[in-house]
C-alpha positions, 0 to 999 in steps of 0.5 A: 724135235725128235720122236720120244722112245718113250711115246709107244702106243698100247693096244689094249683090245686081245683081238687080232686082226684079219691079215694074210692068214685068214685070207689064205684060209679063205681061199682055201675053203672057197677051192675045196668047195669048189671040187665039192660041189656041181654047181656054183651060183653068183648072186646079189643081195638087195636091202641087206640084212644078216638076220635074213641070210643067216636064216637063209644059210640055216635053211640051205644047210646042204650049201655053202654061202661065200659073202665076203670081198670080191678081191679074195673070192675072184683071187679064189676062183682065178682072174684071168683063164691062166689064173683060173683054178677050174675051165671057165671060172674066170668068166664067175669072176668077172661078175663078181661086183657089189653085194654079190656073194657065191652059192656053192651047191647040188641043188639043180637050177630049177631049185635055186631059180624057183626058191629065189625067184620066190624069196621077197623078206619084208622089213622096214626101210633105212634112210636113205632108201625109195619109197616103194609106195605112198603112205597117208595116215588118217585123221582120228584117234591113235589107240596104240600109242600110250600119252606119253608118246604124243611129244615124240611123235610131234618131234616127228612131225605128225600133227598131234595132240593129247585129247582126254589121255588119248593120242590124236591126229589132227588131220591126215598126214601123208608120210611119203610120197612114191618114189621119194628118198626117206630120211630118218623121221619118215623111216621111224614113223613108218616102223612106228606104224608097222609100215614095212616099205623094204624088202629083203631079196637075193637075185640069181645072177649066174651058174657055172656046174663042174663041166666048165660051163658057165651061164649068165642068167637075165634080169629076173622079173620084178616084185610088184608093191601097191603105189598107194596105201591108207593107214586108217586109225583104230576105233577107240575100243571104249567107244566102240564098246558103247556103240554095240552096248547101244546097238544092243539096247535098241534091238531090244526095244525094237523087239518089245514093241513088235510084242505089243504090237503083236 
């Protein structure tokens, strides 16, 4: 049967979208800055958030942050030495693979290594990410939670129970083990409890300055975590009240019969 003239798809969005013009654009940009600036930097990002690296492009004002597709930015830089747009910009662009973005700057090495070297963001981890440590929580009292959470922290699969109004954990719960693959319940009890298991982080991978040298970096020493931590529960501040209230009443009592004494 043949196709109705009449049958046309309508889009009703007023965005246009990206096509061979923003690309040019882009190029464009990332060549200027290339005889702009002395340096350019490779680097990755671990455990991406753009909350982080908007921060961090606020930060290094002075710089310029390229983080889009490999393809544009070695297109860009030039693939092979016969595309290459300056002396040994195609060796860049080779390690141009992943999450990996370009840092145009003046800034010297020391600077960049130094600051990134440093750079570890806690944040809470996703599913699908490694446990960096294992957490266990401990038996008692969950002051922090309001009653009416008790159904869904259950749903999550901690063993809990309403005690007078008051959240309880029947007994300690391991969350995670090191090492093992979160899923999605792990992942919110974790942020639940204010448990940061990822980190964000950008590693420096290598430079090129504007004499045509380029420089590849090595694995850059690693951020060590603890294996093991223990989420202890808050006291019951009612309760905590009434056991200074007593500490109080005895010390007085004491105090009297050392006057009697006297």
């Amino acid at each position: 049967m043949p196709k109705s003239k009449r049958d046309k798809k309508v889009s009703l969005t007023q965005t246009r979208k990206k096509g061979l013009e923003l690309k040019q654009t882009l190029i464009e940009k990332i060549r200027e800055s290339a005889d702009q600036y002395a340096r350019i930097y490779t680097f990755s990002v671990h455990n991406m958030r753009n909350v982080q690296l908007k921060d961090i492009r606020q930060e290094w004002s002075h710089s310029r942050f390229f983080f889009g597709k490999n393809k544009v930015m070695q297109l860009a830089l030039g693939r092979t030495a016969d595309e290459e747009y300056r002396e040994n910009l195609h060796k860049l662009t080779q390690s141009l693979q992943g999450q990996t973005g370009l840092l145009f700057t003046n800034s010297t090495e020391k600077e960049v290594l130094d600051y990134f070297d440093e750079l570890y963001i806690p944040d809470y981890a996703r599913s699908g990410a490694t446990a960096t440590q294992t957490v266990v929580l401990e038996q008692g009292p969950l002051p922090d939670f309001d009653f009416s959470m008790e159904p869904q922290l259950r749903q999550l699969g901690l063993p809990t129970q309403n005690k007078n109004g008051k959240i309880h954990l029947l007994w300690d719960h391991t969350v995670c083990e090191k090492d093992q693959v979160l899923n999605p319940e792990q992942c919110r009890i974790l942020k639940l409890f204010g448990h940061k298991m990822s980190e964000f982080h950008i590693t420096i991978e290598g430079m090129w300055n504007n004499s045509g040298k380029w420089k590849k970096f090595d694995a850059r020493p690693e951020h060590i975590v603890p294996g093991k931590v223990k989420v202890k529960p808050k006291k019951d501040k009612s309760k905590k009240d009434t056991e200074e209230k007593e500490t109080v009443e005895n010390e007085e009592e004491d105090s009297d019969e050392e006057i009697e004494d006297s």
